[in-house]
Backbone and ligand atoms as CSV (ligand in chain L), in Angstrom:
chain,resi,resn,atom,element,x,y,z
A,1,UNK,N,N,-21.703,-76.616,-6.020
A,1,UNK,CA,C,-20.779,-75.604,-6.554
A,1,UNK,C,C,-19.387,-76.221,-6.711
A,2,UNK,N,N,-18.953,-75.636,-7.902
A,2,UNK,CA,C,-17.687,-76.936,-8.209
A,2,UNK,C,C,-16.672,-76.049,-7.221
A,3,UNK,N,N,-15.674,-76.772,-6.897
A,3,UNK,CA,C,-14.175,-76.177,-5.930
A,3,UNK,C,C,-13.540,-75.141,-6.891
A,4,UNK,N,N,-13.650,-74.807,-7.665
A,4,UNK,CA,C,-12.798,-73.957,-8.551
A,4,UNK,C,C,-13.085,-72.926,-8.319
A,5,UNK,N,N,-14.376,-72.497,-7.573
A,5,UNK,CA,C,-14.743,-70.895,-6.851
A,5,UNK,C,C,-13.799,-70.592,-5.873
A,6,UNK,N,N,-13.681,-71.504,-5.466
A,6,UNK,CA,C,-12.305,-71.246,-3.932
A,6,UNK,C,C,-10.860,-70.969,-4.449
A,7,UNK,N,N,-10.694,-71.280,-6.439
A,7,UNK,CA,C,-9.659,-70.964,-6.551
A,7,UNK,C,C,-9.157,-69.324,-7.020
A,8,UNK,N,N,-7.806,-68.923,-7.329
A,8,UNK,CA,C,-7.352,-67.718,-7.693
A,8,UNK,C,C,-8.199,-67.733,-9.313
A,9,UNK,N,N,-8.715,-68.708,-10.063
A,9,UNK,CA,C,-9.252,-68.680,-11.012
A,9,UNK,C,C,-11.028,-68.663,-10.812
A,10,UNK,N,N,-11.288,-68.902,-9.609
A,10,UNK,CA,C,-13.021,-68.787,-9.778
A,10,UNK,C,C,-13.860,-67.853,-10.469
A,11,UNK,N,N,-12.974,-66.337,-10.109
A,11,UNK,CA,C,-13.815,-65.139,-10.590
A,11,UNK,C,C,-13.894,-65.503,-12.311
A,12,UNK,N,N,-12.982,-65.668,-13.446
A,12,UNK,CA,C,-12.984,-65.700,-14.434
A,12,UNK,C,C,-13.395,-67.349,-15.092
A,13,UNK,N,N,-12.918,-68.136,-14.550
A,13,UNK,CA,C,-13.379,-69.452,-14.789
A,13,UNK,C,C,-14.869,-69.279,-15.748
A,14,UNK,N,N,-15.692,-68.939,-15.549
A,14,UNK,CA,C,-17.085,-68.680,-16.593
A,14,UNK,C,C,-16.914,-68.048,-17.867
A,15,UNK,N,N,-16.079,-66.995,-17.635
A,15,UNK,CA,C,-15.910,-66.136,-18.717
A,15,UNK,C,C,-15.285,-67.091,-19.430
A,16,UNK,N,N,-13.995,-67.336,-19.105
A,16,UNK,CA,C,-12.827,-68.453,-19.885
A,16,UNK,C,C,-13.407,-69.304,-20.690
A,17,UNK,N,N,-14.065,-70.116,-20.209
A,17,UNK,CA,C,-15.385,-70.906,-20.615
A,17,UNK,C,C,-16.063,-70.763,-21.785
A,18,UNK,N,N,-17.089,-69.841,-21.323
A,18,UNK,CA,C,-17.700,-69.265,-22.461
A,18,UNK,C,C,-16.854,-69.210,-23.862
A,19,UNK,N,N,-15.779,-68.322,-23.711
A,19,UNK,CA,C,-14.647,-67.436,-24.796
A,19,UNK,C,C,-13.891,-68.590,-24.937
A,20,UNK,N,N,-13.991,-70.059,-24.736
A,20,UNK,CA,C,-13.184,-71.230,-25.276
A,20,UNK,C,C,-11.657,-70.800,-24.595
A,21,UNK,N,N,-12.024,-70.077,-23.670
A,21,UNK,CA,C,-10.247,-70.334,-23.178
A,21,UNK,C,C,-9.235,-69.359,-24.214
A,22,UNK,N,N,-9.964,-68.551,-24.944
A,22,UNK,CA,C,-9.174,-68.117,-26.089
A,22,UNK,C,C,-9.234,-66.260,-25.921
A,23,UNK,N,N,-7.958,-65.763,-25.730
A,23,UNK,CA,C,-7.852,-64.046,-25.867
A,23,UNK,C,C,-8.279,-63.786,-26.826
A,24,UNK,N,N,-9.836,-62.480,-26.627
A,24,UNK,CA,C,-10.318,-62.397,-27.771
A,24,UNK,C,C,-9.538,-61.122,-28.159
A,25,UNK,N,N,-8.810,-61.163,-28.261
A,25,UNK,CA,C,-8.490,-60.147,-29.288
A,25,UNK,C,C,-6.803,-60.908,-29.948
A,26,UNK,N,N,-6.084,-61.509,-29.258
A,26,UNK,CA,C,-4.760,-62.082,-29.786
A,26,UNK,C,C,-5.273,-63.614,-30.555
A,27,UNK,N,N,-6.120,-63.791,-29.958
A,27,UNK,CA,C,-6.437,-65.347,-29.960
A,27,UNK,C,C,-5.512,-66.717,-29.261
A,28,UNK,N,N,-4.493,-65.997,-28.111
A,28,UNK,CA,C,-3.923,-67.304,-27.341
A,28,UNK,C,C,-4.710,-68.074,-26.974
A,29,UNK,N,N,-4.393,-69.005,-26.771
A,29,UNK,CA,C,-5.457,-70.349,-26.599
A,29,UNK,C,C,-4.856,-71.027,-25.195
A,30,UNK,N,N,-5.730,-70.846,-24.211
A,30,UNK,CA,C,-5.537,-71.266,-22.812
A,30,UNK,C,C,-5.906,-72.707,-22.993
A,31,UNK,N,N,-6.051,-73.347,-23.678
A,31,UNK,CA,C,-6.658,-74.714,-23.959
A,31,UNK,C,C,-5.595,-75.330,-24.085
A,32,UNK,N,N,-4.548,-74.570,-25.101
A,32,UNK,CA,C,-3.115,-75.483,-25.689
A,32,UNK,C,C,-2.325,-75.211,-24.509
A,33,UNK,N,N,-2.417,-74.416,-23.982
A,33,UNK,CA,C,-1.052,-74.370,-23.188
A,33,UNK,C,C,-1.326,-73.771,-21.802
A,34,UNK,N,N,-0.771,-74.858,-20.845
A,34,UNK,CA,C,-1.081,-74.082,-19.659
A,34,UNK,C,C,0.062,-72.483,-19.294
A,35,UNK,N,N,0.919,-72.206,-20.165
A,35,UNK,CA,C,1.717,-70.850,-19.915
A,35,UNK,C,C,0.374,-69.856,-20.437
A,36,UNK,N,N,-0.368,-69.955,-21.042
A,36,UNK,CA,C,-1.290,-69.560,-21.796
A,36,UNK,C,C,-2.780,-68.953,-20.808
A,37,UNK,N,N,-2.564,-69.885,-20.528
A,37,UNK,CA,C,-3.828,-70.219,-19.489
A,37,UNK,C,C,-3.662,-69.157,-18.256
A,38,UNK,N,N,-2.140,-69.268,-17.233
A,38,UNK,CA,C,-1.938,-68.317,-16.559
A,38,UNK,C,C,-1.979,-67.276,-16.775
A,39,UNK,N,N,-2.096,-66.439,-18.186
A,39,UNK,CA,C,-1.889,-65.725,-18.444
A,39,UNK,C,C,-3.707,-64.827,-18.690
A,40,UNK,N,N,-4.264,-65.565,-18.943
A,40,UNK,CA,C,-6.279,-64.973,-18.691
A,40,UNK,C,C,-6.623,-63.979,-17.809
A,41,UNK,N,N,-7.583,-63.388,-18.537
A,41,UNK,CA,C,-7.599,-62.384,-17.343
A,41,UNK,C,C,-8.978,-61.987,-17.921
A,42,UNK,N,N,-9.681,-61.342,-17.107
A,42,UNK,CA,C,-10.984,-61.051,-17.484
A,42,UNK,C,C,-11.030,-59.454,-17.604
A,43,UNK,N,N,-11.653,-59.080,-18.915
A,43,UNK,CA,C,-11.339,-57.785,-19.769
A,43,UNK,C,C,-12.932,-57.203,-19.963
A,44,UNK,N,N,-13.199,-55.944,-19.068
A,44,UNK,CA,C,-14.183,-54.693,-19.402
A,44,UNK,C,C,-14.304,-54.526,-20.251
A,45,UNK,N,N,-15.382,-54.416,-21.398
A,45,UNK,CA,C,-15.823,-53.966,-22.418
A,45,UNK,C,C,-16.326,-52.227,-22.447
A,46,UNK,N,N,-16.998,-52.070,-21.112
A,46,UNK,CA,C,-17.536,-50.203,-20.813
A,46,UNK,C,C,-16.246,-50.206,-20.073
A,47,UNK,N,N,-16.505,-48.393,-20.422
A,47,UNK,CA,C,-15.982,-48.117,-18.872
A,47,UNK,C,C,-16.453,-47.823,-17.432
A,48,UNK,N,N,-16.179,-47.524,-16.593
A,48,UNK,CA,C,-16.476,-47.326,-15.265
A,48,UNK,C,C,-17.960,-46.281,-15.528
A,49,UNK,N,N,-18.840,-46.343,-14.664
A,49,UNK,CA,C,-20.243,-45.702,-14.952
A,49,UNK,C,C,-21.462,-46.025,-15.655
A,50,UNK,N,N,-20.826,-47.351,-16.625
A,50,UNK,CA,C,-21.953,-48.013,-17.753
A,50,UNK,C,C,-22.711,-48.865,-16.647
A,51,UNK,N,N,-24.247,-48.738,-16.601
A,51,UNK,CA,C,-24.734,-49.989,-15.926
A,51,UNK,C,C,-24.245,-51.504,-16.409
A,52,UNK,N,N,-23.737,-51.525,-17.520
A,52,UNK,CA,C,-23.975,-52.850,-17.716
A,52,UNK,C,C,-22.702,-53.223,-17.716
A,53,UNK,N,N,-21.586,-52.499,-17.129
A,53,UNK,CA,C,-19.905,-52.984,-17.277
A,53,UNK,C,C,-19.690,-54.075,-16.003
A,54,UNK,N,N,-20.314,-54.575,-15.100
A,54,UNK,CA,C,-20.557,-55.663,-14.161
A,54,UNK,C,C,-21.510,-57.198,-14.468
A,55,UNK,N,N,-21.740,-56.334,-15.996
A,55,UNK,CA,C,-22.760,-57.630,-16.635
A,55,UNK,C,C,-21.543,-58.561,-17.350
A,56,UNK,N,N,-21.666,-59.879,-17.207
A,56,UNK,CA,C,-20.723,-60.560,-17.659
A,56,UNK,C,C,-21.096,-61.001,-19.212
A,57,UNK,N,N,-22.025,-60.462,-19.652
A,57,UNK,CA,C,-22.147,-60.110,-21.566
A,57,UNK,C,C,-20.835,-59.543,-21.639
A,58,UNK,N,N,-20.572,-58.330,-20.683
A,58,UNK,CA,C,-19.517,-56.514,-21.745
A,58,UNK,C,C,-18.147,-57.171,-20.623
A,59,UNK,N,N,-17.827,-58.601,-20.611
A,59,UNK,CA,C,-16.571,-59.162,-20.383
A,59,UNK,C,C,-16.134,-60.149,-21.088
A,60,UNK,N,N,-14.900,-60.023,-21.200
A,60,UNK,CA,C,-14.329,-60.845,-22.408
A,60,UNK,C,C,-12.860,-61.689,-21.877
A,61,UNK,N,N,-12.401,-62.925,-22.209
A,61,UNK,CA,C,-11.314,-62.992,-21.572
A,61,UNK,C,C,-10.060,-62.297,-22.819
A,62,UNK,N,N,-9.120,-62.164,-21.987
A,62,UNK,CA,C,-8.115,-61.308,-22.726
A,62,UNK,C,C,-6.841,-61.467,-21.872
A,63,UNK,N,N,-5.723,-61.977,-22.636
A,63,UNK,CA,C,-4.321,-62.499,-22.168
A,63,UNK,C,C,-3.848,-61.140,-21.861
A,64,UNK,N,N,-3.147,-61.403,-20.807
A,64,UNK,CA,C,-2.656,-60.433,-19.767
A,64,UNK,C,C,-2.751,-59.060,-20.809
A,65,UNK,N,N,-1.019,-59.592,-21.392
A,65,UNK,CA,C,-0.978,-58.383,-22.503
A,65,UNK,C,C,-2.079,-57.605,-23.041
A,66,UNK,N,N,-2.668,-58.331,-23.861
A,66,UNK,CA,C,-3.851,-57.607,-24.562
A,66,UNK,C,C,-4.357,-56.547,-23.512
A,67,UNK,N,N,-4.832,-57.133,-22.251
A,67,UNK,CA,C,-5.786,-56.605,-21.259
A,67,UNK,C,C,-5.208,-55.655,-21.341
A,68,UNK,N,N,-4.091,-54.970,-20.544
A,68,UNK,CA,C,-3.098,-53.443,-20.255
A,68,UNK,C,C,-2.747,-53.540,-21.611
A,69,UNK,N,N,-2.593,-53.669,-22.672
A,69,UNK,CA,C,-1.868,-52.826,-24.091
A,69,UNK,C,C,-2.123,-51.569,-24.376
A,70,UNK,N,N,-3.185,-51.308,-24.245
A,70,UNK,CA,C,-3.564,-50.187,-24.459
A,70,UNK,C,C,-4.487,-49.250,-23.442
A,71,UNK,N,N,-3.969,-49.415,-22.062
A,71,UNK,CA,C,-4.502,-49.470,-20.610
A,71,UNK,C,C,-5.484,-48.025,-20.503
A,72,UNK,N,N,-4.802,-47.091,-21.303
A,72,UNK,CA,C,-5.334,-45.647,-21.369
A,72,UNK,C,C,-6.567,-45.232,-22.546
A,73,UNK,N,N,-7.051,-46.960,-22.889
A,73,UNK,CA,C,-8.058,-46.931,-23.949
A,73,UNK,C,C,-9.185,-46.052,-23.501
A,74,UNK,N,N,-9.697,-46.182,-22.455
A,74,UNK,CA,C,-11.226,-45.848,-21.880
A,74,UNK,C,C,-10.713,-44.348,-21.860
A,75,UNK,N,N,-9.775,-43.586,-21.393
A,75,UNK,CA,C,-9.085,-42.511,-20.994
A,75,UNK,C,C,-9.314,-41.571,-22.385
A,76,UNK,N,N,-9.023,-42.445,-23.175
A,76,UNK,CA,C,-8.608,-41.961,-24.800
A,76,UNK,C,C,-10.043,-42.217,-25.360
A,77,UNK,N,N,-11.052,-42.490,-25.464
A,77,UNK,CA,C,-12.215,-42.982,-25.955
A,77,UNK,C,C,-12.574,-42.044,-27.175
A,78,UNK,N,N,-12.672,-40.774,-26.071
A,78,UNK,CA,C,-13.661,-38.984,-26.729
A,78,UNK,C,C,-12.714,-38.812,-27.675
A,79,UNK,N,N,-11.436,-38.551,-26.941
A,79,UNK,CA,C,-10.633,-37.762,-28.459
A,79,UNK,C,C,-10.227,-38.840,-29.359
A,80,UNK,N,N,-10.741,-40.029,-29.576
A,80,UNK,CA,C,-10.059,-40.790,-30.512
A,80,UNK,C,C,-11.611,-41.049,-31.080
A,81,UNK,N,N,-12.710,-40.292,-30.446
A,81,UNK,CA,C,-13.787,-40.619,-31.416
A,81,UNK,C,C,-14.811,-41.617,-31.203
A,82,UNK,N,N,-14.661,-42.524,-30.100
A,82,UNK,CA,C,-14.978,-43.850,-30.105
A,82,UNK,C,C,-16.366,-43.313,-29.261
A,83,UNK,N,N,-16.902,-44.348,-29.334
A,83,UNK,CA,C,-18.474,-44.349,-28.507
A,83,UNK,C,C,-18.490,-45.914,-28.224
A,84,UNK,N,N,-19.426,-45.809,-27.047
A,84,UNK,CA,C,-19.920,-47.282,-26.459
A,84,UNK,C,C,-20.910,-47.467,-26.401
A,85,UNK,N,N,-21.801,-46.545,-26.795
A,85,UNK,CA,C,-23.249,-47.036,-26.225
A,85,UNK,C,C,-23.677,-47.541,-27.467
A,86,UNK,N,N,-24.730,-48.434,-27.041
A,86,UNK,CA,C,-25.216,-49.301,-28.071
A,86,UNK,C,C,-24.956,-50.242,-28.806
A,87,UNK,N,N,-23.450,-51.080,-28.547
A,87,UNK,CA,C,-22.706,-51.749,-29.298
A,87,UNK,C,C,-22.905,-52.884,-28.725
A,88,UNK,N,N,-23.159,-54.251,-29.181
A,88,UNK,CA,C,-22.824,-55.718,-28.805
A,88,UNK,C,C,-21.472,-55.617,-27.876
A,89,UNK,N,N,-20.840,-56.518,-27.428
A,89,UNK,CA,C,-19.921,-57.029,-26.761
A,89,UNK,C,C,-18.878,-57.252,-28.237
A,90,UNK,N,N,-19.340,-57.845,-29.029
A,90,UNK,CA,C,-18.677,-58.433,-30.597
A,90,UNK,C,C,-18.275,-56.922,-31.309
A,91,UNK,N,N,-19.120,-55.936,-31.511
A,91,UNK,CA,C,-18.860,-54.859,-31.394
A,91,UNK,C,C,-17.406,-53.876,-31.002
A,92,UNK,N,N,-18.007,-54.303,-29.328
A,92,UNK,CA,C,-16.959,-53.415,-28.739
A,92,UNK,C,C,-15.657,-54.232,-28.959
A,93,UNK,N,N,-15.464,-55.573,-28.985
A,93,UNK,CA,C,-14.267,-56.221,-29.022
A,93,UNK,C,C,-13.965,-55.452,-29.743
A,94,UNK,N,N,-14.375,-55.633,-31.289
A,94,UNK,CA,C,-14.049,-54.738,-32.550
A,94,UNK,C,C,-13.067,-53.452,-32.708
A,95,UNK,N,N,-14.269,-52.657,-32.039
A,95,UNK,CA,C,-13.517,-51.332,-31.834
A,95,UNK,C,C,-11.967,-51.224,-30.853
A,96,UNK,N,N,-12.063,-52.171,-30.005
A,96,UNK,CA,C,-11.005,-51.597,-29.557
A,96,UNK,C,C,-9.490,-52.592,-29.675
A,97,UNK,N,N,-9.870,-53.969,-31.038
A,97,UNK,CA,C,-8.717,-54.854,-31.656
A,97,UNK,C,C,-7.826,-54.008,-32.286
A,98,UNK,N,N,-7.882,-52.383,-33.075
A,98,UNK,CA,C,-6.708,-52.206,-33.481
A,98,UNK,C,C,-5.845,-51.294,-32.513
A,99,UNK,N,N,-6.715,-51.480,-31.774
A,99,UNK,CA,C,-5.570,-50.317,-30.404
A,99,UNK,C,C,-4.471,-51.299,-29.842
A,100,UNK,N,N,-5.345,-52.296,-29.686
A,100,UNK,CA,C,-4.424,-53.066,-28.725
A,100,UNK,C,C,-3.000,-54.184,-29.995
A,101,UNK,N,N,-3.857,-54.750,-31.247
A,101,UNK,CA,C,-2.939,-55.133,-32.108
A,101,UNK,C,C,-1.343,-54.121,-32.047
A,102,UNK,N,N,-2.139,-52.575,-32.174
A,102,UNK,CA,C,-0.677,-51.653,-32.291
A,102,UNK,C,C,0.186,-51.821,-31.604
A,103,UNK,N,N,-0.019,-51.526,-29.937
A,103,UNK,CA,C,0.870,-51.902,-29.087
A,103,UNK,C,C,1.454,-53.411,-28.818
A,104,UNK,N,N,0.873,-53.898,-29.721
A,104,UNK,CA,C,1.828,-55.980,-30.130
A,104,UNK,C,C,2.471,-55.562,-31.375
A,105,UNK,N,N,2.164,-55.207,-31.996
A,105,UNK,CA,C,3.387,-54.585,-33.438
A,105,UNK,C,C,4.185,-53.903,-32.921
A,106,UNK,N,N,4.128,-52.816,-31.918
A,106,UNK,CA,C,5.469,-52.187,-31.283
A,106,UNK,C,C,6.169,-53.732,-30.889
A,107,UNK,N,N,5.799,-53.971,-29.708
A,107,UNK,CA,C,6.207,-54.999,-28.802
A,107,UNK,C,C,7.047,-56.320,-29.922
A,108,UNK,N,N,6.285,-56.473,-30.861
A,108,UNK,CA,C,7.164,-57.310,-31.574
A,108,UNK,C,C,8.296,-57.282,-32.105
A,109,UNK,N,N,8.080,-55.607,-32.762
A,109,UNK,CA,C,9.441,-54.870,-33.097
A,109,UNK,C,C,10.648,-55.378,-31.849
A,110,UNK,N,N,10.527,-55.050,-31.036
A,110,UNK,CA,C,11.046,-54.538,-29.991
A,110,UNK,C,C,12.033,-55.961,-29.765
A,111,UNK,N,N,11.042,-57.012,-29.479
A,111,UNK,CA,C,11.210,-58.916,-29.077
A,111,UNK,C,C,12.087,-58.885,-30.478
A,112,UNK,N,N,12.026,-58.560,-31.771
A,112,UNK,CA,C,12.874,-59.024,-32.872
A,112,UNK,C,C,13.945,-58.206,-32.927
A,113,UNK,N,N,14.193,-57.182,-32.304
A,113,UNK,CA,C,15.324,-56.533,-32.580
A,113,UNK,C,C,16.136,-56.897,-31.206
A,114,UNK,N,N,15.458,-57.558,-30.094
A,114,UNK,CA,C,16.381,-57.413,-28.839
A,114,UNK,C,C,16.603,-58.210,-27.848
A,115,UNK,N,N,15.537,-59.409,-28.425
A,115,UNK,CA,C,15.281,-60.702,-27.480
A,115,UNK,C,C,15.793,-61.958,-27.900
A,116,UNK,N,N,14.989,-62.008,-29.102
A,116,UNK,CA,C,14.781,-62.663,-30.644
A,116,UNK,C,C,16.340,-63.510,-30.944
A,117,UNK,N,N,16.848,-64.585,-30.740
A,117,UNK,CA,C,18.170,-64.939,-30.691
A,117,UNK,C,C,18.556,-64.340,-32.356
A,118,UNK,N,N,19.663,-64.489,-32.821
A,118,UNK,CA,C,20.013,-64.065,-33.966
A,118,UNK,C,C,20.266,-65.048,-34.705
L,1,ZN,ZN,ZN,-4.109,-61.554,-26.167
């Protein structure tokens, strides 16, 4: 068993892997950059109650941001229409890329009007 289980990265280390090191939904690339890299996090596809939301298929890695952007997604599912059952992992990414894109179009606004040197 490699030493990297003993690290703060063991739990996700596989996932990362798999997903090339890359937020699937922003596409940061933990490969180019280690600021990048700290930033991984391993992202639920169900929500809480799905048998298969502990299966590491319906996990995805996803940079911090992405992960919380849209934190009240699962919350919001019914009244926004959405369903989970039956969907690939590729799928569910799908469905839930323009929730989280929105809250990075706010956020960008925000970095260009107030961060953003002039
Ligand atoms: Zn991202």
């Amino acid at each position: 068993m490699a030493s990297y289980t003993d690290s703060l990265r063991g739990y996700g280390h596989p996932i990362y892997q798999r997903d090339n090191f890359k937020c699937q939904y922003c596409g940061a690339d933990g490969k180019a950059s280690f600021e990048v890299w700290l930033t991984l996090s391993v992202d639920h596809l169900l929500p809480v109650g799905y048998p298969d939301r502990e299966n590491d298929e319906f996990k995805v890695t996803a940079c911090m941001f992405c992960n919380v952007a849209d934190n009240q997604y699962f919350r919001h599912a019914e009244k926004r229409g959405l369903s989970f059952d039956g969907l690939t992992p590729e799928q569910l990414v799908e469905q839930r890329k323009p929730y989280v894109q929105d809250v990075r179009d706010k956020y960008e606004k925000f970095w260009e009007e107030n961060v953003k040197p002039a």
